[in-house]
DOKOLLUM-543230 format. One record per residue: x, y, z of N, C-alpha, C in turn. Coordinates in steps of 0.05 Angstrom, whole numbers, plus 32768, in hexadecimal, padded with zeros to 4 digits. Layout:
BEGIN
XYZXYZXYZ...
REM end
This chain:
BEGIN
80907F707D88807B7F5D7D7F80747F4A7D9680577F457D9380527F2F7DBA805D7F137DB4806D7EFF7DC180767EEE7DBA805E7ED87DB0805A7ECB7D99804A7EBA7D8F80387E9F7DB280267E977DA6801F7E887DBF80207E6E7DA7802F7E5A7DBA803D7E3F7DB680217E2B7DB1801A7E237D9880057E167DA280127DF27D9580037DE87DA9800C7DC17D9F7FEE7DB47D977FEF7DB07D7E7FDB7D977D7C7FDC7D787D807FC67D717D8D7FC77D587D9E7FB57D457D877FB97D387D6F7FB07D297D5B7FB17D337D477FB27D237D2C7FB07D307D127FAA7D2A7CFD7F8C7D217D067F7A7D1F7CF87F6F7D367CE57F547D307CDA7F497D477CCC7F537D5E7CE07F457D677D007F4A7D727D097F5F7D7F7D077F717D727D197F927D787D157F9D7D847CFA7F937D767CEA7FA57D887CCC7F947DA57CD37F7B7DA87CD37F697DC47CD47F7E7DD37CE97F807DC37CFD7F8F7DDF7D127FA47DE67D077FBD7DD57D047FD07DDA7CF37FCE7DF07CDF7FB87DF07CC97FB97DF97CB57FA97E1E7CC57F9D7E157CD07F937E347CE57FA87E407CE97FC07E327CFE7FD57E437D0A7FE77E4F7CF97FEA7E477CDA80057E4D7CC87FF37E667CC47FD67E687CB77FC87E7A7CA87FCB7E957CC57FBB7E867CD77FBD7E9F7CEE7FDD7EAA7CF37FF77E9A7CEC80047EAB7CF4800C7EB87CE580087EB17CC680117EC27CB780027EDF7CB37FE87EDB7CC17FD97EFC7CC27FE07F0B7CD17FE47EF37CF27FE67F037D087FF97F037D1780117EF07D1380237EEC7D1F80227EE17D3D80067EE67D4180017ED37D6480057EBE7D6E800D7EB07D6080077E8B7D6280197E837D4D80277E717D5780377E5C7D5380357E387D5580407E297D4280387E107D4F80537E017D5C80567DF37D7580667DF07D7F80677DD07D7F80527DBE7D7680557DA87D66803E7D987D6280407D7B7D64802E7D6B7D63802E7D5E7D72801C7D4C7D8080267D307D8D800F7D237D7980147D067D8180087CF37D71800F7CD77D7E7FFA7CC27D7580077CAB7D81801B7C9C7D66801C7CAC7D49801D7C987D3C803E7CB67D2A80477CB47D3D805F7CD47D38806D7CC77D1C80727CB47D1180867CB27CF480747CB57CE6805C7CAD7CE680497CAE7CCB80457CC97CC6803E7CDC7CE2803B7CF97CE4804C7D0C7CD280687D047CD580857D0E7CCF807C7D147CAA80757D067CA8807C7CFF7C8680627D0A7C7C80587D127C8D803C7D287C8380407D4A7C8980577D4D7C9A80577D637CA680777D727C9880827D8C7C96809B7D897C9380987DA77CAC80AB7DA77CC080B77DC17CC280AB7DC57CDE809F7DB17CE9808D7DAD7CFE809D7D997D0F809A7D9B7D2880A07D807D3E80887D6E7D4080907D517D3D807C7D417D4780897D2F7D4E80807D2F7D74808D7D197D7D80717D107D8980707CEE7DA180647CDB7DA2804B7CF37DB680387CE77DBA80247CE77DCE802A7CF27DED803B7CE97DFB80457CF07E11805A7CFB7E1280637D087DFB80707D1C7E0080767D357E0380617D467E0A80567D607E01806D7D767E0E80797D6E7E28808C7D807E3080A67D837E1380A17D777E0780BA7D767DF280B47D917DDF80997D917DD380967DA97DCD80887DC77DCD808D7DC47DF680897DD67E06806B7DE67E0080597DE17DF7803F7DEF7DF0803C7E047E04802F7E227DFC801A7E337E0C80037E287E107FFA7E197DFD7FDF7E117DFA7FDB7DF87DEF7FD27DDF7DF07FC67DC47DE47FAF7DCA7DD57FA77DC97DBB7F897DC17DAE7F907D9F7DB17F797D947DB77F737D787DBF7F617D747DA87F607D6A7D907F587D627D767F467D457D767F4A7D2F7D8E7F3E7D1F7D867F227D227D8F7F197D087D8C7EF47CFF7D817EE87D047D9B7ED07D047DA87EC37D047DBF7EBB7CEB7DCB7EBF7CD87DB87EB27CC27DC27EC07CAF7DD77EE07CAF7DCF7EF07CA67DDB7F027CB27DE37F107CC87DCB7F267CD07DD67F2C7CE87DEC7F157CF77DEC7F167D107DF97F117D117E147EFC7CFA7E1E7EF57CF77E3A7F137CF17E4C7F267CD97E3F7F3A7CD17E4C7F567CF27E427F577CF07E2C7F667D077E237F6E7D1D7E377F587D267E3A7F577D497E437F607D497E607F487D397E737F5B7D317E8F7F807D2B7E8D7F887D217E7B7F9F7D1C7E7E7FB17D327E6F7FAE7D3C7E627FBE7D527E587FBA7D6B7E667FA67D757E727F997D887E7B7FAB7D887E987FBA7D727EA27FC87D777EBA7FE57D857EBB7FE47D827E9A80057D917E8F80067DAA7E847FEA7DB07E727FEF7DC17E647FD77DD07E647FD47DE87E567FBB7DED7E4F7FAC7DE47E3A7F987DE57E307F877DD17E237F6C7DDB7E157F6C7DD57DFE7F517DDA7DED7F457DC67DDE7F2F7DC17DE27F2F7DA87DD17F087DAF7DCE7F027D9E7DB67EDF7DA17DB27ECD7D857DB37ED27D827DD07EBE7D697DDE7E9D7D737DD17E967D657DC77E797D657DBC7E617D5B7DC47E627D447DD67E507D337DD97E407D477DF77E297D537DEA7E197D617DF87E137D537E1B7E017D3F7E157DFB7D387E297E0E7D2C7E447E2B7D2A7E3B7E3B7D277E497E507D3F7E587E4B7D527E467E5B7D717E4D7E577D767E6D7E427D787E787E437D837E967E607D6F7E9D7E597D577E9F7E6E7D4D7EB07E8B7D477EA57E867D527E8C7EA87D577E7F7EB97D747E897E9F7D867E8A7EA57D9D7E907EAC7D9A7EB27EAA7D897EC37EA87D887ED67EC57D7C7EE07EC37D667ECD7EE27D517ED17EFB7D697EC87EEE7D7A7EB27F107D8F7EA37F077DA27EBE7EF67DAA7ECD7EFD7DBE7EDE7F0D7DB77EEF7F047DA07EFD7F157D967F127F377D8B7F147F3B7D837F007F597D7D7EEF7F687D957EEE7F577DA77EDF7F6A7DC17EDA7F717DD57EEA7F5C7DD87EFA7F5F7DE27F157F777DDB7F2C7F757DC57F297F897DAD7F357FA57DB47F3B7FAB7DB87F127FCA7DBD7F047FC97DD87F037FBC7DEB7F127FB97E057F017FBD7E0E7EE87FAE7DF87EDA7FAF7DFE7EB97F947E107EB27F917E0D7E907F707E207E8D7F697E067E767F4F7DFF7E747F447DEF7E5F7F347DF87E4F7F337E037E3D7F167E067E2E7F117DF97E207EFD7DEE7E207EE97DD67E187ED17DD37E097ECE7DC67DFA7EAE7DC57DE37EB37DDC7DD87EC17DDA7DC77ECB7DF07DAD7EC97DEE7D997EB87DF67D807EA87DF17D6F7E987E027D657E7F7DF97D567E6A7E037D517E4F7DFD7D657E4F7DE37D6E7E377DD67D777E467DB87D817E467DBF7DA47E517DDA7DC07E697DEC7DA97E5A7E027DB97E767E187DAE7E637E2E7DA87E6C7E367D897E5F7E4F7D7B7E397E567D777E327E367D7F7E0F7E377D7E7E047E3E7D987E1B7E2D7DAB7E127E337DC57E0C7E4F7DD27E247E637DC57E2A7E7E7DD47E0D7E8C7DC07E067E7C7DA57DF07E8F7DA47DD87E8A7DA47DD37E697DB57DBF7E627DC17DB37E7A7DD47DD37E797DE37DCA7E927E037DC27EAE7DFC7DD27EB67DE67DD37ED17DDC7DAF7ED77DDA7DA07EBD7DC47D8C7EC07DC27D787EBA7DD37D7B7EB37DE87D6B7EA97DFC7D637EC47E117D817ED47E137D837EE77E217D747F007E147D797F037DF27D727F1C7DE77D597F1E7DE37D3E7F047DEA7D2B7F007DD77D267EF37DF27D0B7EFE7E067D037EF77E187CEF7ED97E0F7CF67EC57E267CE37EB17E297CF07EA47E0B7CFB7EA67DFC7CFB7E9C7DDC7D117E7C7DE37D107E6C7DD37D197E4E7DD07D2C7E4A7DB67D3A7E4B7DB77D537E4F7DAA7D557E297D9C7D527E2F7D847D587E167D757D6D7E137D5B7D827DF97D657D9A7DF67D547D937DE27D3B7D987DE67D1B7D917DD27D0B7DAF7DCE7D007DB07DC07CF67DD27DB47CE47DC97DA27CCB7DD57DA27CBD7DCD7D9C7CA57DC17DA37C927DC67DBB7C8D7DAC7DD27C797DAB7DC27C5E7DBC7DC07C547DC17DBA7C327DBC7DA37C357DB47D947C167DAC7D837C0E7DC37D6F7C137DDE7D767C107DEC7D5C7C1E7DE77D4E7C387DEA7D6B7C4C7DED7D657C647E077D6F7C6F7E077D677C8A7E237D757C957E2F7D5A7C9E7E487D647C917E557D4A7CA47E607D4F7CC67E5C7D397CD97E627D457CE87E787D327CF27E8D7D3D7CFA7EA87D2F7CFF7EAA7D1B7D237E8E7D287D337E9B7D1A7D4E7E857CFF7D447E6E7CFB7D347E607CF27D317E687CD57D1F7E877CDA7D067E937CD47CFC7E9C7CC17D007EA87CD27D1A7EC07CC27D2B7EB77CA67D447EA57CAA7D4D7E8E7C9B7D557E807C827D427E867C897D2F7E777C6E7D227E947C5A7D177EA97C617D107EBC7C647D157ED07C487D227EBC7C4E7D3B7ECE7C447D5A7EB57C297D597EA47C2A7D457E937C157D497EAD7BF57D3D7EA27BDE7D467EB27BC77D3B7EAD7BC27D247EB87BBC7D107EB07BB27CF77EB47BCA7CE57EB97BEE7CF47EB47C017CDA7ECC7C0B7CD77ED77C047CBE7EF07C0F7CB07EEC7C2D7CB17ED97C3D7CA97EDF7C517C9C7EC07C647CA07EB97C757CA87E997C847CA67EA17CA07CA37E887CA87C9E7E7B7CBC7C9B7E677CC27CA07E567CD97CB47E407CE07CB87E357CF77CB07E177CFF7CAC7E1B7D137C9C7DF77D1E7CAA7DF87D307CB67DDA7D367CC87DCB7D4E7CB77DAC7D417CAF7D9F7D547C9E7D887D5E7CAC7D827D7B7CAB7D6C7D877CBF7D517D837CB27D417D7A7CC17D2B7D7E7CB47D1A7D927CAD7D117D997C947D007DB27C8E7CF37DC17CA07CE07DAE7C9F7CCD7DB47CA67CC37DC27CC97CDD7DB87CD47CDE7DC17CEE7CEC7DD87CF27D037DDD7CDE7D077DFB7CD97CF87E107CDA7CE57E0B7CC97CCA7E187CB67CBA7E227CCB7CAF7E0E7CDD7CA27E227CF37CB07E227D0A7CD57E287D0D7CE27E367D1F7CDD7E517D187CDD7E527CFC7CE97E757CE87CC97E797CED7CB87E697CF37C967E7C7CF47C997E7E7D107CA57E7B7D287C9E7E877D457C8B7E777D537C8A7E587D417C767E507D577C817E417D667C9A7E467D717CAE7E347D827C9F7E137D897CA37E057D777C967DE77D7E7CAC7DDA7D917C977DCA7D9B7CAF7DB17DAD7CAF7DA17DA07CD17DA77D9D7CDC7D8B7D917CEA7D777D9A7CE57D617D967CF87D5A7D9D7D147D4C7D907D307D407DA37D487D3E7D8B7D407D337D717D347D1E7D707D2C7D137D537D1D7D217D3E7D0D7D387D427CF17D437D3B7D0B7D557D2A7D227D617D287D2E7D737D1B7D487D737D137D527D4F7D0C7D697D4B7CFC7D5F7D317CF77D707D1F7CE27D687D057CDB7D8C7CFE7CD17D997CEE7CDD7DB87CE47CD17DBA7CD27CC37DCE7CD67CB27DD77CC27C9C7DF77CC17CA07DF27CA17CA17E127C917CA37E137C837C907E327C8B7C857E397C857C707E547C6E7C7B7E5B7C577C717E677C4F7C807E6E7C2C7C717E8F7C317C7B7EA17C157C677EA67C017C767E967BE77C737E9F7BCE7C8D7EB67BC27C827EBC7BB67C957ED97BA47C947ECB7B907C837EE37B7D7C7A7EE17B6A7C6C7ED57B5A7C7A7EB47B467C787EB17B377C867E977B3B7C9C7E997B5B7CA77E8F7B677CBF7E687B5E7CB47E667B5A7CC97E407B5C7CCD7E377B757CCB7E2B7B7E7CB27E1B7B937CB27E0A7B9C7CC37DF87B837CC17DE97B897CC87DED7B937CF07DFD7B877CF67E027B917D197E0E7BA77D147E207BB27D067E2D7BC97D047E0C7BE27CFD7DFA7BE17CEF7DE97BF37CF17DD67BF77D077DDF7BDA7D127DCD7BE07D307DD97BED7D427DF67BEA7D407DFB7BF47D617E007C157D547E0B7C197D427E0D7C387D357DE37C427D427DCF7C337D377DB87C487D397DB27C397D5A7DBC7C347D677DB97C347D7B7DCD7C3F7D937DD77C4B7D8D7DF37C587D9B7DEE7C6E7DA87DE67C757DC07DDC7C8A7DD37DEE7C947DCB7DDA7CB97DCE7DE87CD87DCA7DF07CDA7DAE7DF37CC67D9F7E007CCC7D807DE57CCA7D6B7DD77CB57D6E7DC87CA67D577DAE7C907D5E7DA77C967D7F7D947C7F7D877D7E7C947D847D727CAE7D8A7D5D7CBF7D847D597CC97D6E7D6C7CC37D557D617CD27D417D5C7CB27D2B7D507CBD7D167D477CB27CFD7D647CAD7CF47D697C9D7CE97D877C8C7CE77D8B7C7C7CD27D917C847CB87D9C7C767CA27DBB7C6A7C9F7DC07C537C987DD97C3B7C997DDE7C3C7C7D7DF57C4F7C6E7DFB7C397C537E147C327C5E7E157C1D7C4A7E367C077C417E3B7C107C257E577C177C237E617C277C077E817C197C127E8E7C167BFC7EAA7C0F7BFC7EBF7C287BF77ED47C1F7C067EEA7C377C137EEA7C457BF97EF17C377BDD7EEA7C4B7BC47ED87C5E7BC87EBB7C5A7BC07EAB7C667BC37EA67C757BD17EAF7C747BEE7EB37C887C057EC87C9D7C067EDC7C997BF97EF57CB17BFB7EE77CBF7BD17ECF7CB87BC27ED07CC47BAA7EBB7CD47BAF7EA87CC57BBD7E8F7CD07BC07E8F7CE77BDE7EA37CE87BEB7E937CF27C0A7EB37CF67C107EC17D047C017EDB7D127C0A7ED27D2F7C1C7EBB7D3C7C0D7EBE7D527C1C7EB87D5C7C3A7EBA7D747C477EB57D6D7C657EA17D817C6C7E947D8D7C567E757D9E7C5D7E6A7DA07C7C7E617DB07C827E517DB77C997E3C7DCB7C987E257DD97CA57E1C7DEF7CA17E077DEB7CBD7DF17DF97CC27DE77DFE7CD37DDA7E157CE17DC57E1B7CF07DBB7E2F7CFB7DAD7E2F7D127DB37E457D207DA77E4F7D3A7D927E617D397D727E537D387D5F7E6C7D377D4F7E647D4C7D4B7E877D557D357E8A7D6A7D207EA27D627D117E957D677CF47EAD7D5C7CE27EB17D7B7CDF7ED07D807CC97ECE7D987CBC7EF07D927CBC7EF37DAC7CA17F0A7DAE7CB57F277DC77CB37F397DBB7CC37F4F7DD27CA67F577DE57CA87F697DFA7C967F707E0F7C7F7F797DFD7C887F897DE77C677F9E7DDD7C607F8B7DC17C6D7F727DC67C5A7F5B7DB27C607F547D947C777F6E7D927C857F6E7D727C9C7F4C7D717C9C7F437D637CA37F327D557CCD7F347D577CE07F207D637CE97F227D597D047F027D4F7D1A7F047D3F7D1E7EF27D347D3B7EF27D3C7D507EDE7D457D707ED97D447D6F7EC27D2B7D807EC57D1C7D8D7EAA7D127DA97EB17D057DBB7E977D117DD57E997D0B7DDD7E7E7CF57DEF7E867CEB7DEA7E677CD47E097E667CCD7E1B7E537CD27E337E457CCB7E347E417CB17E407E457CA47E437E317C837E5C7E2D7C777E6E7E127C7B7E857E0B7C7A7E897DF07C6B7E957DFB7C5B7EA67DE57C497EB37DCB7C527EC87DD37C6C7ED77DC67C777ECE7DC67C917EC57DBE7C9A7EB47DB47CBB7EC97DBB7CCC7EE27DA07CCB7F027DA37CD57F127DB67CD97F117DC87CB37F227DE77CB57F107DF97CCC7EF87DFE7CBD7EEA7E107CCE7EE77E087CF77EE57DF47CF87EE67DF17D1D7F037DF47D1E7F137DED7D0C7F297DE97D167F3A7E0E7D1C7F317E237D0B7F297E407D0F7F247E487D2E7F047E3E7D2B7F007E447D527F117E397D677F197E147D607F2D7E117D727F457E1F7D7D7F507E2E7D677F6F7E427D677F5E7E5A7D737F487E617D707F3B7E817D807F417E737D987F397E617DA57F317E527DBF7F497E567DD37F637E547DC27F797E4C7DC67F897E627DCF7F787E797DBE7F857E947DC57F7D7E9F7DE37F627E9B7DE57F4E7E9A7E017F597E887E177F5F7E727E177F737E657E287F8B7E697E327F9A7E707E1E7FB57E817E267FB97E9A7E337F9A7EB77E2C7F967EC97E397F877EC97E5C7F7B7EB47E577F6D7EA17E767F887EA27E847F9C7E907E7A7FAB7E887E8B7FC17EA37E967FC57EAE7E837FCF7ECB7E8C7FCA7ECE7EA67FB27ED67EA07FA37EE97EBF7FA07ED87ED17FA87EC07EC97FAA7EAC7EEF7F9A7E9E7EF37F877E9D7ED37F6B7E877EE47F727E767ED57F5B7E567EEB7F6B7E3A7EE17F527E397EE47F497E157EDB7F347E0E7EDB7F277E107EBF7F117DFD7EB77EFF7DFC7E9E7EEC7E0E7E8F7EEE7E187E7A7EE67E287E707ED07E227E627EBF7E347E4E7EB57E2D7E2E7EAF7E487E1F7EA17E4D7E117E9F7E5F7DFE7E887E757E127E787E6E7E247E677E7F7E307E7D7E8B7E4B7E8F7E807E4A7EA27E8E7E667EB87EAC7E5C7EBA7EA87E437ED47EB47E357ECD7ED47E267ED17EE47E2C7ED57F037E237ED77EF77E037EC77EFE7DF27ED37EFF7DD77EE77F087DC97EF17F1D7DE27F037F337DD97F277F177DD37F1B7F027DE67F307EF07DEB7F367EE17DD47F257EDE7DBB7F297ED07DA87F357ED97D917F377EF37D9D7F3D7F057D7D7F637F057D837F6A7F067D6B7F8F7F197D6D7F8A7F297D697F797F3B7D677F737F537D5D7F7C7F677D857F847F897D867F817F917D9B7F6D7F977DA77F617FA47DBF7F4F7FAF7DC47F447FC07DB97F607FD37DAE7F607FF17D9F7F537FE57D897F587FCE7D757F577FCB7D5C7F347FC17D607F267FAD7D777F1A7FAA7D787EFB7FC37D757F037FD17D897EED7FE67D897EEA7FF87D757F017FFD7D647EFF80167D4A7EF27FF27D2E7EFB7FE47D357EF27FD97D1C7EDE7FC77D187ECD7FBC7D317EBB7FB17D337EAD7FB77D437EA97FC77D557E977FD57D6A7E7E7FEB7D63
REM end
């Protein structure tokens, strides 16, 4: 049997419980993966949530020797400082989100990892991640065509966790929730082929849901949330105030959904259509799924000797599966 690959989660949050709860399920199918512990900054509170698991402090990761790190926290704060620093010890997965910042994240985990001769894979997810690889897919298969991502299909909305976490880190906010709804109507004539320019605001609109401290200024707390570059300063931006009750009765669950459609034209003028569409209960379980594929891809990277930063457009798919080559080609090929 191939010896399990060691994986450590680095927080344990929504995230963190999702990977956790990934690695028991994956190994009970596949036997590939193992978890070799936790770190955390806050290790006694951890203990008494976990049984049968190691969790020791933050800087201790040699203690429970990982193959592989998933890096669980937020993008806003934790991941920029995070990844450089763990990424010099170990190998590393984690799902940095914040688009407009990725070149030069991708740039800082290349150069680190490269460094330590470690492997990083990075922006692991749905959207960077699973939308991205079929942004390209459709860009490539469907000449000249414009590839457009929506999130939030259903009438709730999706919640989205780095977006969450971000409002979050604002002063005054106990407790949020965000929740991004696509607009119709811009769907409507993606699915008719008349590829419009849009722009970021023209095809989502967010809603924050969100518990102030005792005391806190609302009203500055909704400003700097709809004014917060890369999160919430280009789109249409709704502020409620609801109390921590109301927030853990009303908005426990962690919904997501979403789609990738591209509509264009082949050489002899026929018509044709990609769309890929997410639909998840658990935002956390489900990324937290791709993060453990990611993980498998990192550990097989590092095999063959390469170091340096990864993402989902660099990696053989063959790398995400436990499945064999053999098993691959007779049962999905």
């Amino acid at each position: 049997m191939v010896k399990p690959i060691k994986i450590g989660i680095v927080g344990y949050g929504n995230i963190g419980r999702g990977v956790l709860s990934a690695i028991e399920k994956n190994r009970e199918l596949y036997g590939d993966v193992s978890v070799a512990g936790i770190l955390t900054r806050r290790p006694e509170q951890v203990k008494k949530l976990v049984s049968g698991v190691e969790v020791v402090d933050f800087d201790k990761g040699n203690d429970i020797n990982p193959d592989v790190l998933i890096l669980c926290g937020g993008s806003a704060t934790d991941l920029p400082v995070q990844g450089p620093q763990f990424v010099k010890n170990f190998n590393t997965v984690d799902s940095f989100d914040t688009h407009a910042k990725l070149p030069d994240y991708f740039h800082e985990m290349d150069k680190a990892a490269k460094e330590n001769n470690n492997v990083s894979v990075i922006a692991t997810g749905w959207d960077p991640g699973t939308f991205s690889l079929e942004r390209v897919l459709a860009d490539a298969f469907i000449p000249g065509v414009k590839p457009y991502g929506f999130y939030g299909l259903s009438k709730k909305g999706g919640l989205s966790m780095g977006h969450s976490d971000a409002i979050r880190r604002v002063s005054g906010v106990k407790d949020a929730r965000q929740y991004t709804h696509a607009i119709p109507e811009a769907m409507e004539s993606v699915r008719k082929g008349e590829n419009p320019t849009l722009q970021t605001g023209d095809m989502h609109w967010r809603e924050c849901i969100v518990v102030a401290e005792d005391g806190a200024d609302k009203d500055k707390i909704a400003n700097e949330i709809k004014s917060m570059p890369n999160y919430f300063e280009p789109y249409k931006t709704t502020v409620d105030f609801v109390t921590q009750d109301e927030l853990n009765d009303k908005y426990q669950d962690l919904p997501h959904d979403g789609a990738v459609i591209a509509v264009g034209t082949n050489g002899d003028g026929s018509k044709s259509l990609i769309e890929y569409k997410n639909e998840w209960e658990s935002n956390p379980a489900s990324t937290a799924n791709i993060l453990l594929a990611h993980a498998r891809a990192a550990y097989r990277l590092k095999e063959e000797g390469k170091s340096g930063a990864f993402t989902i457009l660099d990696v053989p798919a063959a790398y995400f599966s436990p499945k064999s080559k053999e098993e691959l080609l007779k049962d999905f090929m």
